[in-house]
N, C-alpha and C positions, 0 to 999 in steps of 0.2 A: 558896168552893169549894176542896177540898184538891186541890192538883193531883198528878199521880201522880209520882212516882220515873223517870228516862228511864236505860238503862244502853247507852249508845254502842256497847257487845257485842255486843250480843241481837242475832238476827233483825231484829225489830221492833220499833218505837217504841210504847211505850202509847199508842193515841188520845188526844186531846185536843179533846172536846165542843166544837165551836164554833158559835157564836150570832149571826147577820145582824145589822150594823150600818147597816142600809138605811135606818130610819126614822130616823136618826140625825144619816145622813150631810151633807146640807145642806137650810138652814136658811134662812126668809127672815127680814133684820135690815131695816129700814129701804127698802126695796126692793132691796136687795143681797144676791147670793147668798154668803153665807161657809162658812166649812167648819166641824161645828163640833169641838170640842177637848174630845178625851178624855186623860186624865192617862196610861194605856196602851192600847195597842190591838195586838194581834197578828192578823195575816192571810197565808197563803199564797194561788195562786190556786186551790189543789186539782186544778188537772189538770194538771201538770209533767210532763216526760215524759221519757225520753232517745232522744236521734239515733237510734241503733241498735239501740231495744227499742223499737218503739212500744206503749206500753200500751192508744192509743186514736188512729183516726188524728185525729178530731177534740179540737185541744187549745185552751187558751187561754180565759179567759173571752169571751162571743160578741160583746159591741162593740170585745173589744181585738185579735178573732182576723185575723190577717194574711191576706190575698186567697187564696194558695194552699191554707192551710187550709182557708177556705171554698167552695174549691169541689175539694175533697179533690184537690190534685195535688201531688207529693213535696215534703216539710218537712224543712228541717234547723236548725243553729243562728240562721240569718240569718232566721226569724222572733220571735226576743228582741227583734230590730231594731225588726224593724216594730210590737212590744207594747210597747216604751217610747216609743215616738210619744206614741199617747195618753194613756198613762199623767203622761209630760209636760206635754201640754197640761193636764192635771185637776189637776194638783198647782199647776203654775204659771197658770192661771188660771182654778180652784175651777168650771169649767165642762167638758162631756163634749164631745168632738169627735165620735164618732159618738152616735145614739140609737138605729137598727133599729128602730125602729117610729114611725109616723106619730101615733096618739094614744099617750095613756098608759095606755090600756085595751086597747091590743093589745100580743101579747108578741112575742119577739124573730121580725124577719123578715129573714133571711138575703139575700134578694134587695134588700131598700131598705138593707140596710147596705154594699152591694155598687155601687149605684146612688152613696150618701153618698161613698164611697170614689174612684167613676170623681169624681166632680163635683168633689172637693178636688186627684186627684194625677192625670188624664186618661185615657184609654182602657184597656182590658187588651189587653197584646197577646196576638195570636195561639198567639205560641210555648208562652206560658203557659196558657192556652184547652185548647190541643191536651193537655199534661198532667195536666189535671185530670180527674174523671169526669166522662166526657160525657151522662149522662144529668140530675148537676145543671148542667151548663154552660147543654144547651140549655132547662131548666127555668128559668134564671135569665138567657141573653143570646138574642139574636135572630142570626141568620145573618150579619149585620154588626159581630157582637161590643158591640151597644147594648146596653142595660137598658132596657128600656120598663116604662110602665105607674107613670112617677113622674115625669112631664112639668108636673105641677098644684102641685109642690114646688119648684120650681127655677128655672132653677141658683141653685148658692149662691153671696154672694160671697166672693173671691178667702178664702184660708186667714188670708191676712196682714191684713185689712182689719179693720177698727175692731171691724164686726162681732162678729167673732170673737177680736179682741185687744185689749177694752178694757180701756184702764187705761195700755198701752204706747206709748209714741212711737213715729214712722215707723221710725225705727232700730231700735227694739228688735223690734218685727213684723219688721223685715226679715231680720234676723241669729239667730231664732226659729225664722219658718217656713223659711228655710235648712237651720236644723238637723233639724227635723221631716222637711221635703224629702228629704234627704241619705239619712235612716235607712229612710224611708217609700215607696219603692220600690217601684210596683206588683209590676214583676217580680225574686225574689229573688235573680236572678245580677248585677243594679245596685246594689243596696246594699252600702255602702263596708265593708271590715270593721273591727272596733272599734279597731284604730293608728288607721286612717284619720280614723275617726269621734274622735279623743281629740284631732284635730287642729283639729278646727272653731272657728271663733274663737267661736260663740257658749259652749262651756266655757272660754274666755280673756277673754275681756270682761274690763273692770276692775270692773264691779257685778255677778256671774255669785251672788257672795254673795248678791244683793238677789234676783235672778231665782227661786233657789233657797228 
């Protein structure tokens, strides 16, 4: 493919045709999930947005989308935070922290990735509840701020557990999900801003090379 000429000036970028790397993505080797290795690969997430334009209030791709966006109540920078969580864990352990759907035959459901989310980082509060639109609120929590209706799934174990960290020693789960913790703040007036977060020892480690 001849790719087009891009002139930093203009208005606008000439699009650039892009092609789902879905079937691609992982692979099973021996019973293990690897990722697999392409020589390049280029990807945005296609719905970036800025603070003070919102082009859409719903952003983010839908397993990466942070709690207030999902249940549409005010977004600012401190959900980047909450989209490199996962983004983290996929990279560093070639495995998805949320899924949104219970088979592989049903598609993305807002409310059980809502459920995943109470089950890994604990309750939503209230304050946050009250911001959002209430008409997905109450479509998606009960009058006690619960998720019902995915009690035959759960709970899951702890974030840090073998489970979901295998491969890593006690230590390393623990100085991991720390960091996941820190950024992954159900509600977004607690998560730390990025000095805070450049502070965390798991980006000081002596093996953060190997992590990465």
């Amino acid at each position: 493919m001849t790719l087009p000429e891009q002139d930093r000036n203009a208005d606008q970028y000439v699009p650039v045709m892009s092609s789902s790397l879905q079937k691609f993505y992982f692979v099973q080797e021996h019973g293990d999930r690897v990722a697999e290795v392409f020589d390049i690969a280029l990807a945005d997430w296609g719905v970036a947005s800025w603070t003070t334009n919102h082009l859409d209030p719903i952003i983010q791709p839908d397993i990466f989308r942070a709690p207030e966006v999902t249940i549409a109540a005010p977004w600012d920078t401190s959900t980047d935070l909450w989209n490199l969580g996962p983004v983290l864990f996929e990279i560093h352990l070639a495995r998805r922290m949320f899924y949104g759907q219970s088979t592989q035959a049903e598609s993305y459901n807002a409310k059980l990735h809502l459920w995943e989310i109470a089950n890994f980082f604990g309750h939503f509060p209230k304050s946050l509840l009250t911001k959002g639109d209430q008409d997905l609120v109450k479509k998606y929590f009960n009058e006690e701020g619960e998720i019902e209706g995915f009690s035959h799934l759960g709970p899951f174990p702890p974030l840090e557990s073998v489970s979901w960290m295998a491969g890593l020693d006690e230590k390393e789960r623990e100085i991991f999900g720390s960091f996941l913790r820190a950024m992954m703040k159900i509600d977004p007036a607690e998560r730390p801003s990025i000095k805070e977060l450049l502070q965390h020892p798991w980006l000081h480690a002596d093996d953060v090379a190997s992590q990465l």
